[in-house]
C-alpha positions in Angstrom: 0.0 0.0 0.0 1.4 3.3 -0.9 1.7 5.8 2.0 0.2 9.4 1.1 0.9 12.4 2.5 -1.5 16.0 3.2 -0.7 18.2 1.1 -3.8 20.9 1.8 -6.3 20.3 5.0 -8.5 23.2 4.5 -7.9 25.2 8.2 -6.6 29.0 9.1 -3.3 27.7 7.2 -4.7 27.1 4.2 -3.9 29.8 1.5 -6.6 31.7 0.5 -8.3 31.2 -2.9 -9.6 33.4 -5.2 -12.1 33.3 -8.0 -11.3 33.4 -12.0 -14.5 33.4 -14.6 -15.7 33.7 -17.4 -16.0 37.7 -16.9 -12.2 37.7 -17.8 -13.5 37.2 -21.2 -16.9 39.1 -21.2 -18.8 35.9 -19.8 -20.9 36.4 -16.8 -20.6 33.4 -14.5 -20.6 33.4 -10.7 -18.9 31.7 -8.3 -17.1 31.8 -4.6 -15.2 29.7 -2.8 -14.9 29.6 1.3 -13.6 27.5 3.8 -16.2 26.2 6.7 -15.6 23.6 8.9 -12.4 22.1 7.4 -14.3 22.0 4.0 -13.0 24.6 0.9 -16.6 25.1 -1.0 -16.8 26.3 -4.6 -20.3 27.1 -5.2 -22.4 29.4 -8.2 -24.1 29.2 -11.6 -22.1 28.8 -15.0 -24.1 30.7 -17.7 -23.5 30.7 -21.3 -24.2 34.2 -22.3 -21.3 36.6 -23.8 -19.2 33.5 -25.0 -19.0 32.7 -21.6 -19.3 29.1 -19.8 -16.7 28.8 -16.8 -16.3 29.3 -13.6 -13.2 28.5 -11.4 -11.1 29.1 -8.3 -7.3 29.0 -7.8 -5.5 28.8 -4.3 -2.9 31.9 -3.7 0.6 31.3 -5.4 2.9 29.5 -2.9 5.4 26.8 -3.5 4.8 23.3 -3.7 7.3 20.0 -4.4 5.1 17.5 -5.5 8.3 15.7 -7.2 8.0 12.6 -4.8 4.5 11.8 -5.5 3.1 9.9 -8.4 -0.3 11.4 -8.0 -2.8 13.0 -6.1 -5.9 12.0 -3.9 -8.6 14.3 -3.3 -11.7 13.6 -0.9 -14.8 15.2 -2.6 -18.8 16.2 -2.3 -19.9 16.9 -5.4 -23.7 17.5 -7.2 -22.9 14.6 -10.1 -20.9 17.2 -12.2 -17.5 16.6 -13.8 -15.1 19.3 -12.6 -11.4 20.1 -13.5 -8.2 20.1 -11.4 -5.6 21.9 -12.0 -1.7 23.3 -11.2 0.2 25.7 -12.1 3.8 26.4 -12.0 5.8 29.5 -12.5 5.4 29.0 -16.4 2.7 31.6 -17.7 -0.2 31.5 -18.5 -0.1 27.4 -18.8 -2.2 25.4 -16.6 -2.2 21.6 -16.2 -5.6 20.2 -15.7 -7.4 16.8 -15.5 -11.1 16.0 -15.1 -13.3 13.8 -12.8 -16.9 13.1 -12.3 -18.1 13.4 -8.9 -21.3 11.1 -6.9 -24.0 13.9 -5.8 -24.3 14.7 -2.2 -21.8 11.5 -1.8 -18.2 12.1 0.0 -15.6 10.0 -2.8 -11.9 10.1 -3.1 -10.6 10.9 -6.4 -6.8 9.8 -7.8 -5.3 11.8 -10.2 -1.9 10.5 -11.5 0.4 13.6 -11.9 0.9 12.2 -15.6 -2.2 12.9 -16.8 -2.4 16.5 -15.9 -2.3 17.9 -19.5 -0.7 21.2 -20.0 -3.6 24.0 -21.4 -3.3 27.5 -22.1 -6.8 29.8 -22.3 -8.9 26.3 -22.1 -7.0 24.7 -25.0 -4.4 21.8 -24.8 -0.9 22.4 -25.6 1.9 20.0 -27.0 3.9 20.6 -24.1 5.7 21.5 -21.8 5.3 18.6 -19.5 4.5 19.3 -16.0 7.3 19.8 -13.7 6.0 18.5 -10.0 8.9 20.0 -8.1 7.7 23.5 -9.4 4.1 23.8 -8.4 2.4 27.5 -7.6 -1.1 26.7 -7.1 -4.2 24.2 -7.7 -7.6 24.8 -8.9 -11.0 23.7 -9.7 -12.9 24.9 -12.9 -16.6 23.8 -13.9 -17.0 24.2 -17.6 -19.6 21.7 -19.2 -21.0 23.4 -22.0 -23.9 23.8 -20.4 -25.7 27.0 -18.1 -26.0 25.4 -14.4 -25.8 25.5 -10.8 -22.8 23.6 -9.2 -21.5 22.8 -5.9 -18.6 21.4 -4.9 -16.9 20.4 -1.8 -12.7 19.5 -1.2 -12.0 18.0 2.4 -8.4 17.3 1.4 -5.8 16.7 -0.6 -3.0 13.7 -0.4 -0.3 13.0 -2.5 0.5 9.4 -3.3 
C-alpha cells in the first residue's frame, strides 16, 4: 500500500483562494469559494451568455514540491458534475488540468496521476511542456460543461501518493 501524505487540509493555514470566470473574457458566470468547517466550497451558476461558460477558483501562489508523489488523492462532495483540477507552475499562463466526475451529495476520493495533468493555455491543450512537479504554484478547480447550471462542490483534502 502506498503511504500518502496531506498536502492541503483546508484550516486557518490554508492559503486563500480566489475566484477566475468567465468575466475575464466578457462571460458572466458566478462563483465563490470559502472554507467552513475544514471544507473549501466552490459554489455558483455557470451561464452561457457573452461566449462565456466557466467558472473556477485558484488557491494563492505558494510553493509546492510534489516531485516525490506519483499522484494526487482528493476527498470530494460533489452535485454529479465533472469538474477540473488543476496546477500551475511558474510558467505563464499554462495550466495543467485533468477531469473527474463526482457522486451527488456522496463524499468520494478521487486519484489523479500527476501524468495525466495535461498542459492548457486559455482552455486549450498544448503539446507541451510537461509538468514539472517540483515546481508547483497553485491548484484549482474549474466547472465548464457546455452547459448554463448551478454547481456545488466540496474538497475535504488533498494527499499525495
Amino acid at each position: 500500500m502506498a503511504l500518502s501524505a496531506p498536502i492541503l487540509e483546508f484550516n486557518a493555514d490554508t492559503p486563500s483562494w480566489s475566484v477566475l470566470n468567465d468575466n475575464v473574457m466578457g462571460g458572466v458566470s458566478s462563483s465563490r469559494v470559502q472554507i467552513k468547517a475544514g471544507v473549501l466550497e466552490f459554489t455558483g451558476q455557470v451561464r452561457l451568455e457573452n461566449n462565456g461558460g466557466f467558472a473556477s477558483i485558484r488557491s494563492n501562489p505558494g510553493r509546492y514540491d510534489l516531485s516525490r508523489f506519483s499522484a494526487l488523492r482528493l476527498r470530494v462532495k460533489g452535485d454529479g458534475k465533472r469538474y477540473k483540477f488543476q496546477l500551475g507552475t511558474d510558467q505563464s499562463s499554462v495550466t495543467y488540468r485533468d477531469e473527474f466526475d463526482t457522486v451527488a451529495g456522496v463524499w468520494t476520493i478521487v486519484t489523479i496521476p500527476l501524468a495525466s495533468l495535461r498542459p492548457t493555455r486559455f482552455g486549450r491543450q498544448l503539446a507541451g511542456p510537461a509538468l514539472d512537479p517540483s515546481k508547483v504554484t497553485f491548484f484549482g478547480f474549474m466547472i465548464g460543461n457546455g452547459r448554463a447550471e448551478q454547481f456545488t462542490l466540496e474538497v475535504d483534502w488533498i494527499e499525495g501518493l
